[in-house]
Phi, psi and omega in degrees: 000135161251176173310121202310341195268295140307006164247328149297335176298338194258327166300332200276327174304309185262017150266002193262325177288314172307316172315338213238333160293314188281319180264351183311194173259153152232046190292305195295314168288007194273291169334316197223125172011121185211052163229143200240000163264333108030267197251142130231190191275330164316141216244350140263041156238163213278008155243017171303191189278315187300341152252042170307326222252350158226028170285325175203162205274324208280353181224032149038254198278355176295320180245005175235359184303141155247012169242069196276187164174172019260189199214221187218122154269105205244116190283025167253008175245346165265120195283171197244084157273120160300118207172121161244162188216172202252142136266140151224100189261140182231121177309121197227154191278161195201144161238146152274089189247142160276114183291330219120297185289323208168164194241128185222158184222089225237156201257138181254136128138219152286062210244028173081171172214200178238172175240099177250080182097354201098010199209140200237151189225076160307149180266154209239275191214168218198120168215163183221148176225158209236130323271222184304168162262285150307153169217135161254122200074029185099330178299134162232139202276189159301317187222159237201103156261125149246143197229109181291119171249185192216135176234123204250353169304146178263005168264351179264124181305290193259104209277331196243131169213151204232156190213109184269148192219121191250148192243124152228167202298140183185229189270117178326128149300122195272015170277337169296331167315295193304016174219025234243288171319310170290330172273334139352290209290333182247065186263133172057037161252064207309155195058354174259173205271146121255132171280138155308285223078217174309080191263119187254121170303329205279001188263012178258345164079053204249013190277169194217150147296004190219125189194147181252148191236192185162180188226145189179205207238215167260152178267028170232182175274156335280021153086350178354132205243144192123003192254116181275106187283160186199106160229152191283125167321301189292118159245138190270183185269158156221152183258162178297317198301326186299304176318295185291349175303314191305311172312283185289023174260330163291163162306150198293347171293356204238034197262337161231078180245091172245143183252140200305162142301171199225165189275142208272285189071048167048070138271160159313137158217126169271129148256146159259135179260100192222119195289351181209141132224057144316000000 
């Protein structure tokens, strides 16, 4: 039988969690669109990406920003910096949901950050897009991971910074394997949750010695511009069976919802080289 102490402990965990879906942050989902009738991806319809920017005013900046994404990374436009920065990720309890839109997987509590500059960016949440959004030198992979930080300060200019991970068909990626199921379950179910429970970022493997950062926006409505992308050199694997799961869990307008490319307008795009980023 058990102990009166451990059975209050089993109740009490997944109600802090449920506690913690109702009460987390939602700056970010705040930002970006979360009705999957709103917008889509088709690229001749009168909600496609080319008029995201006069579906409602507040989204602008889709069709006049001018530091949009993503974008293509070419290497006759990229300068070469030496440089390491600290991530420190940590296990934090997380759930799963289907927006509509994207499968997104987001952390309540303390799930570690990044160091940018000096500016710690805790991380928030993870979605993915099929295929990549980004490209380098014109290539676009299969899958897309973008993983969101939030810096909530009101003195920090550029609040969001994203750290993209590019995927080809290969060998099943195995943090995705750990989601198979639960995303199995909401396939063409927008909004439904699943709790994870403890989930550690460092077991998606997502460090890289090499990344290209540049500055752009969010790829949804409302595209909001400031956002300093950091994508990984390195591409990692997915199996075909992961891609179409991802596809076939979202709505069907959202079965490739990669958003086109955006126009450079002569920005910077840095590779970093970094003998540590630890």
């Amino acid at each position: 039988m058990k102990s009166k102490s451990k059975l209050t402990k089993n109740i009490i965990t997944p109600l802090l969690i449920v506690l913690f879906i109702l009460a987390g942050p939602k700056s970010i989902d705040a930002q970006e669109v979360d009705d999957e009738r709103e917008f889509e991806y088709a690229a001749n319809s009168d909600m496609g990406p080319g008029k995201w920017g006069q579906i409602k005013k507040e989204w602008a900046a889709c069709n006049n920003g001018s530091l949009q994404s993503p974008i293509d990374m070419s290497n006759e436009r990229v300068r070469i910096i030496s440089r390491s920065e600290k991530r420190t990720y940590r296990a934090a309890n997380a759930t799963v949901r289907n927006r509509g839109h994207d499968i997104q997987m987001q952390w309540f509590g303390d799930a570690g950050s990044i160091f940018i500059n000096g500016t710690e960016y805790p991380l928030r949440n993870a979605h993915w897009h099929s295929p990549s959004e980004h490209t380098i030198n014109g290539r676009r992979y299969d899958l897309e991971l973008h993983l969101v930080h939030l810096n909530t300060d009101p003195n920090v200019k550029n609040k969001i910074a994203v750290i993209g991970v590019f995927y080809k068909i290969g060998k099943p990626n195995q943090f995705l394997s750990k989601l198979m199921t639960n995303i199995r379950s909401m396939i063409d179910k927008k909004d439904e949750e699943k709790i994870l429970g403890m989930i550690d970022p460092e077991d998606i493997k997502i460090r890289s010695k090499r990344y290209y950062r540049y500055m752009g926006s969010l790829t949804v409505p409302p595209c909001t511009e400031g956002v300093i992308w950091t994508i990984n050199k390195k591409v990692k694997t997915v199996s075909r069976d992961q891609v179409k799961l991802l596809r076939e869990a979202v709505h069907d307008y959202a079965e490739e919802n990669a958003r086109p490319l955006q126009p450079k307008h002569n920005r910077d795009v840095y590779l970093y080289e970094a003998g540590n980023t630890n």
